[in-house]
C-alpha positions in Angstrom: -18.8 -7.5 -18.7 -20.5 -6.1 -21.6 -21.1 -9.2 -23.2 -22.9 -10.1 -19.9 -25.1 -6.8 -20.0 -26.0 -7.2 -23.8 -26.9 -11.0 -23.0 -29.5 -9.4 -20.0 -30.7 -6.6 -22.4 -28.9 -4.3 -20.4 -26.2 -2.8 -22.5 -27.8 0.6 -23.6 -29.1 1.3 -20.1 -25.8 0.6 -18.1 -23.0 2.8 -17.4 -19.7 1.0 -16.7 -16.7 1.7 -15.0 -13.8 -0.4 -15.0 -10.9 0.7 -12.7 -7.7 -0.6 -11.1 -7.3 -0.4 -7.3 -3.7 -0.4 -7.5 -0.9 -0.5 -9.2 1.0 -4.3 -10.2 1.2 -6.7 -7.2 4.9 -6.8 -7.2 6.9 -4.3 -4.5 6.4 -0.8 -5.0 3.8 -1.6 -7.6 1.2 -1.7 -4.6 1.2 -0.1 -1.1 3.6 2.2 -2.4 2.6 6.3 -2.6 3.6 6.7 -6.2 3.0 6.5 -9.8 3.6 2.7 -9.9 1.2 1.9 -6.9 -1.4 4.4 -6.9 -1.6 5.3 -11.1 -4.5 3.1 -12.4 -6.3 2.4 -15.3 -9.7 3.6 -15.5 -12.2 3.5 -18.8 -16.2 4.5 -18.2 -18.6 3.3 -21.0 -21.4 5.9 -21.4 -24.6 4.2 -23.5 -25.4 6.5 -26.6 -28.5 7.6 -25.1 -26.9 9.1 -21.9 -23.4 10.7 -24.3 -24.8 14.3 -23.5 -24.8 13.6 -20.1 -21.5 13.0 -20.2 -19.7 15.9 -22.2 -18.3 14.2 -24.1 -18.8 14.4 -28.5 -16.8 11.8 -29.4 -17.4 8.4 -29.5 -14.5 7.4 -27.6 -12.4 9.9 -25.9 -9.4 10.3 -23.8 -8.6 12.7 -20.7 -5.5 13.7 -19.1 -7.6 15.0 -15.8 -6.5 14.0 -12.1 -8.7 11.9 -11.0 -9.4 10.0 -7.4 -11.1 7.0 -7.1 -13.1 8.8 -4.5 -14.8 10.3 -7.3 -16.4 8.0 -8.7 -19.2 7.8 -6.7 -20.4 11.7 -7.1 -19.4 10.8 -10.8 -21.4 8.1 -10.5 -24.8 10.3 -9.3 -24.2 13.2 -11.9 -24.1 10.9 -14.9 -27.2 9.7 -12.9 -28.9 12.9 -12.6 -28.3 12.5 -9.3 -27.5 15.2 -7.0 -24.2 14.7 -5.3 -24.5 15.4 -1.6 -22.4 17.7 0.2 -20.6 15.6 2.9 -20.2 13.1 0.0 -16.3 13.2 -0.9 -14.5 13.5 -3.9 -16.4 15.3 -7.1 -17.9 14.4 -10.6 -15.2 14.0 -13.2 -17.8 13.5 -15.8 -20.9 14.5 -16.4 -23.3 17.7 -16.4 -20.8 19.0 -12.9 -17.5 18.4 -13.5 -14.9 19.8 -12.8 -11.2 19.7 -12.9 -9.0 18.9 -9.7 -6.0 20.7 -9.8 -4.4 18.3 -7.1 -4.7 14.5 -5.9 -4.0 13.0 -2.6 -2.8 10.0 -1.7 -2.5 7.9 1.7 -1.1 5.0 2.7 -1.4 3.8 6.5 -0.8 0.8 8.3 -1.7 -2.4 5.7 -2.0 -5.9 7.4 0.4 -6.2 9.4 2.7 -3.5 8.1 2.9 0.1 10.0 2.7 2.9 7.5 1.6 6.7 8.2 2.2 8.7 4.7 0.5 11.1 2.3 1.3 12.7 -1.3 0.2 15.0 -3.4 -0.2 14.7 -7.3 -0.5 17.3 -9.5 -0.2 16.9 -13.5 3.9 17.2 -13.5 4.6 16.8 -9.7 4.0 14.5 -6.4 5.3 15.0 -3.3 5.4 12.7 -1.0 5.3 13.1 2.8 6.6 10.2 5.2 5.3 11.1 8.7 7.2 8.1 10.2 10.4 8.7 8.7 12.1 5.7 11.0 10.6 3.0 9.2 12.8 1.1 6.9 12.4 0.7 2.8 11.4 -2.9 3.3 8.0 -2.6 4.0 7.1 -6.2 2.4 4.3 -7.7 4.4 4.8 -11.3 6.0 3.7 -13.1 3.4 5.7 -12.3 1.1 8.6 -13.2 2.1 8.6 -16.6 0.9 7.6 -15.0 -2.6 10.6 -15.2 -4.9 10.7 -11.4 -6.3 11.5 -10.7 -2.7 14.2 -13.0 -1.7 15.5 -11.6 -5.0 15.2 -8.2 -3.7 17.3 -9.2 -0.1 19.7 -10.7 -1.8 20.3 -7.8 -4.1 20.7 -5.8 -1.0 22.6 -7.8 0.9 25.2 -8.1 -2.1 25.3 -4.0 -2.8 23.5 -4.9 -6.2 20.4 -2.9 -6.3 19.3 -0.9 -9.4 18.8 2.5 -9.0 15.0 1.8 -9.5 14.9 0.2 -6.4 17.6 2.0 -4.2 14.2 3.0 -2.0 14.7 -1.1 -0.8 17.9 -0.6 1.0 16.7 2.4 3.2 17.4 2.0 6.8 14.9 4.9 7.1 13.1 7.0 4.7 13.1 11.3 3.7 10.4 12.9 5.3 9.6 14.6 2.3 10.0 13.9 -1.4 9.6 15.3 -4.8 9.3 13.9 -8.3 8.5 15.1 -11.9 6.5 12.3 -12.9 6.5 13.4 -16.4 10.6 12.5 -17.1 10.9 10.6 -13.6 7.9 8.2 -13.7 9.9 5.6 -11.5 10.5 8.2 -9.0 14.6 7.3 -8.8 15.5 10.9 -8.7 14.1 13.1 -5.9 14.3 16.7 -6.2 13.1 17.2 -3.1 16.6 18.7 -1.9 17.2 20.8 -5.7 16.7 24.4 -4.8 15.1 25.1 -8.3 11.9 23.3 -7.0 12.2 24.9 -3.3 9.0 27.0 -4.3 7.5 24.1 -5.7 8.2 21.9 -2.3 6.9 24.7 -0.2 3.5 24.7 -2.2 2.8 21.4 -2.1 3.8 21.0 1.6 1.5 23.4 2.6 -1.7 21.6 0.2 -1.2 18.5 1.6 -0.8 19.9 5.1 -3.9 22.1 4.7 -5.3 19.0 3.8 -4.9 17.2 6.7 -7.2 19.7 8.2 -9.3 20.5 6.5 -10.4 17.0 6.5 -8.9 15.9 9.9 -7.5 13.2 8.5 -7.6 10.2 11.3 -4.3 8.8 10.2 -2.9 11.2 12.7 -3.9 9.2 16.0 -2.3 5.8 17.2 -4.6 3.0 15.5 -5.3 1.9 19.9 -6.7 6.0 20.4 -8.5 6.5 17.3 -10.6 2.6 17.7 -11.3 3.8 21.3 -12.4 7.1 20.5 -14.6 5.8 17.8 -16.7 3.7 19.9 -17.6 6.1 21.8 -17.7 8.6 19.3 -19.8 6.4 16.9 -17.2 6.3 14.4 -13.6 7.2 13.2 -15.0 9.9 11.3 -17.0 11.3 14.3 -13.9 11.8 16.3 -13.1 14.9 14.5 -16.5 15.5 13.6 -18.9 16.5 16.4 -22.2 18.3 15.3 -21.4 21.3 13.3 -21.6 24.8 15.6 -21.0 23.2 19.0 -18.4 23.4 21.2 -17.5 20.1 20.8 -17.2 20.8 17.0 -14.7 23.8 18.4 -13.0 21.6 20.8 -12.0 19.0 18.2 -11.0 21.6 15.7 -8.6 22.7 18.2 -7.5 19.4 19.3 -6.5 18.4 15.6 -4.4 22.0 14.9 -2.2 21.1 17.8 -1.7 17.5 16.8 -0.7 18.0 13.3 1.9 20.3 14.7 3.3 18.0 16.4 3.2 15.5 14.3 4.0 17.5 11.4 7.0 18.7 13.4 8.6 15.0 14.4 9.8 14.8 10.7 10.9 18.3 10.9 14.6 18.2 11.8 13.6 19.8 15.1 16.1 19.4 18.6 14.4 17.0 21.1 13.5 20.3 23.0 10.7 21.0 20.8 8.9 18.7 22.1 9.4 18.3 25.6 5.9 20.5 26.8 3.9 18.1 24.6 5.0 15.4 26.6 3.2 16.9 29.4 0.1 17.0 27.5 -3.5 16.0 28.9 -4.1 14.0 25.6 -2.3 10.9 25.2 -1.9 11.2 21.0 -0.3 14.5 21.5 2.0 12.7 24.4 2.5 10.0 22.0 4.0 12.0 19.1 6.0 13.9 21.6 8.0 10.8 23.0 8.4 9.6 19.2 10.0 13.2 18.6 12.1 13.4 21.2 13.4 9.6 20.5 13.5 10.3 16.6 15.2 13.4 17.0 17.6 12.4 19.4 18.9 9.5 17.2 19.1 11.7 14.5 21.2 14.0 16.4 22.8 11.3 18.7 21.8 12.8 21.9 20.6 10.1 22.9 21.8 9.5 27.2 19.4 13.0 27.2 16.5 11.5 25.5 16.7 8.4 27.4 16.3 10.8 30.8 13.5 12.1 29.1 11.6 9.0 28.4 12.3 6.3 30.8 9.1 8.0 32.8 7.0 7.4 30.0 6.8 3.9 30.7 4.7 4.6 33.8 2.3 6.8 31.3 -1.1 6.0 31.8 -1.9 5.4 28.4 -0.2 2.1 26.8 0.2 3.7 23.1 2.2 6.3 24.6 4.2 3.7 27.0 4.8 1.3 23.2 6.6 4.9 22.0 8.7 5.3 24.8 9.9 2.0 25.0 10.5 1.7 21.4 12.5 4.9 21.4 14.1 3.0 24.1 15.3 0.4 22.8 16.5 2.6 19.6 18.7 5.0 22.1 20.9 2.5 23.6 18.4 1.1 27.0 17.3 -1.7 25.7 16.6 -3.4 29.0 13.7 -1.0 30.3 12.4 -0.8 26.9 12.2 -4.4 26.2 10.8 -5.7 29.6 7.7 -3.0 28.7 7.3 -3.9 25.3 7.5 -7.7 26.9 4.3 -6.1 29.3 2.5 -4.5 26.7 2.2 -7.5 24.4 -0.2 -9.5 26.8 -1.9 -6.7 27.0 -6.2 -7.0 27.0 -6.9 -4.5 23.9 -6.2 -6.1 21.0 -5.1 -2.9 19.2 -2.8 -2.4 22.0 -1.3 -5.8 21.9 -1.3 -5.6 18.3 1.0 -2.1 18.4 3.3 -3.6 20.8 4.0 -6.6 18.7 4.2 -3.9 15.9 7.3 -2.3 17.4 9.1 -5.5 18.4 8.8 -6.2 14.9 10.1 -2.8 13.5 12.9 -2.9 15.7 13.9 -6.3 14.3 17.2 -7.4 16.1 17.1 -4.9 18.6 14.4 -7.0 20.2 15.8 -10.4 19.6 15.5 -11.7 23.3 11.1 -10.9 22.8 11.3 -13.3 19.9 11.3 -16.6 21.7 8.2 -15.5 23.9 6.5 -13.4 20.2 7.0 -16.5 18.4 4.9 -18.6 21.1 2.0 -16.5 21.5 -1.2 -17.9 20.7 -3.9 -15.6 19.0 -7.4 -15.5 18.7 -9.5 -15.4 15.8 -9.7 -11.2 15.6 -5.9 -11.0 15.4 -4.9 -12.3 12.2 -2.6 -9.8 11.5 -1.0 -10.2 15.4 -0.4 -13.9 14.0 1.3 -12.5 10.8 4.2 -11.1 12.6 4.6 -13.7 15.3 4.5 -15.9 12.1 7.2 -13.3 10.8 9.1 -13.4 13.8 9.3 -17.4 13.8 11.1 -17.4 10.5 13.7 -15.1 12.0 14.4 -17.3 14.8 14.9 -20.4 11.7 17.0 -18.1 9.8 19.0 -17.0 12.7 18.5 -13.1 11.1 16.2 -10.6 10.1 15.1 -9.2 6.5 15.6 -5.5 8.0 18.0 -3.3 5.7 19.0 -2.2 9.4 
């Protein structure tokens, strides 16, 4: 690259930054929310002539900062002279306004063809993790790796009890909702002290960061993928959703709406009885109905209630949103009536929104064997250009079929 510049006569007049976007392309070395996937490499080059700009007297200098990639645009602008707009996010990291971050956050949500709802927090000697779909297994590999080597590897090690500690997070038939690492002696993240009452106080901060986090930014991971695309077209984007203009009642109204869908979904992971949310269910807004059924169908086969839960959510599947009829039947399927929840799920995947159809092929997926009589009519579908990653799991679902089996740790 700077061979290239000094060839165009642009070397001294070019600031470069050269970054990683993620960690190696290996499992849990990408799509993974810690050190390994989301620590990267990052080196600026500042020209002589701009060095005071930087703050920086050395020639070459090192800094042990947190940094986001988010901000490297405003870094970008105040090396610039630039000034850094106030709805831009992220901050300068270097240059005449920077400023130290004394915590990072991470996200991870659905990649490809792969669901995924999760956040951490980094700060210099601690992440914590959050995983806000706790039900989701440890093999999170997208379809097409599974005919890379490294992950038959992986299976087999499994299958055969032989797993390293390092990668004990492969075998999971579900995952913590909350973890906690020293990254400092623990870089690989094998032993979570989310559990050691030594770092309760420590858990409790950072729970509460990330959570006021979520609001202050109204982070849109918290609606159903099918919701949020809706509501953005008419909205005018994802980000408008939770954004109307400033001072308006709107702007109020969606403020409100967030607060009482982060505690429910906040509370799904919680460890709460299936009673906790059985008003939600009767919601006017189908994301809050939609984390209430996953709530009462998580919590009920954590605390093996499930005859009641299945009460409670066979009249979902007359709901007259379809995100919230995919949760019901899911959780369905997962407390023992299989039947109802499967001949949905079998509705829902013909369905005329492609997000829709897309979620509903989603959950036949996760649950793996428990949908095993869908897999004949999955694996047939055909699929339009728009739903490549619709195709990924029928794909997916078509090697099962040939290998008789799935690659779920449950």
């Amino acid at each position: 690259i700077l061979d290239e510049l000094a060839a165009d006569g642009l070397e001294d007049d070019t600031i470069v930054f050269f970054w990683g976007d993620h960690g190696e392309g290996i499992p849990h070395g990408k799509r993974s929310l810690n050190e390994h996937g989301l620590r990267v490499p990052l080196v600026v080059r500042v020209p002589s002539r701009f060095a005071d700009r930087a703050g920086h007297e050395a020639a070459q200098a090192t800094t042990d900062a947190l940094v986001s990639l988010l901000d490297l645009g405003p870094t970008a602008l105040d090396l610039a002279g630039v000034p850094i707009p106030d709805w831009m996010e992220g901050h300068s990291v270097l240059g005449p306004h920077a400023r130290a971050a004394q915590v990072v956050i991470g996200a991870r949500d659905r990649m490809d063809a792969v669901s995924g709802f999760g956040r951490t927090v980094r700060e210099r000697r601690l992440r914590y993790v959050r995983n806000i779909l706790p039900w989701l297994d440890g093999d999170d590999l997208p379809p097409y790796a599974d005919g890379v080597p490294i992950t038959g590897e992986l299976r087999a090690a499994r299958a055969a009890g032989t797993l390293p500690p390092g990668a004990a997070w492969f075998s999971r038939a579900t995952r913590p909702v909350e973890e906690l690492y020293d990254v400092v002696t623990d870089p690989d993240g094998v032993h979570d002290l989310a559990a050691d009452p030594a770092h309760a106080a420590d858990l409790e901060r950072l729970r509460a960061s990330l959570r006021d986090w979520m609001r202050a930014t109204r982070d849109t991971g918290i609606l159903p993928e099918p919701i949020l695309r809706r509501e953005a077209a008419s909205a005018g984007s994802e980000w408008a959703v939770f954004h109307p203009p400033q001072g308006t009642a709107a702007e109020e109204a969606a403020a409100a709406r967030y607060d009482a869908l982060l505690d429910v979904a906040w509370d799904v992971g919680a460890g709460h009885a299936p009673d906790r949310f059985m008003a939600s269910l009767a919601s006017a807004d189908p994301a809050i109905r939609f984390w209430a059924a996953s709530g009462v169908g998580w919590s009920a086969v954590r605390h093996g209630d499930t005859a009641a839960a299945v009460t409670t959510l066979t009249p979902l599947l007359d709901d007259q949103d379809p995100v919230v009829r995919i949760a019901a039947a899911r959780w369905l399927v997962r407390c023992g009536a299989a039947e109802p929840g499967l001949t949905a799920l079998a509705a829902l995947i013909d369905d005329g929104d492609l997000d829709v159809r897309f979620a509903a092929l989603a959950s036949v997926e996760e649950l793996g064997m428990a949908a095993r009589p869908l897999w004949d009519r999955v694996a047939g579908l055909e699929f339009g250009k728009d739903e490549r990653y619709a195709s990924d799991i029928a794909g997916r679902v078509r090697g099962w079929i040939a290998r008789g089996g799935t690659h779920r740790a449950r």
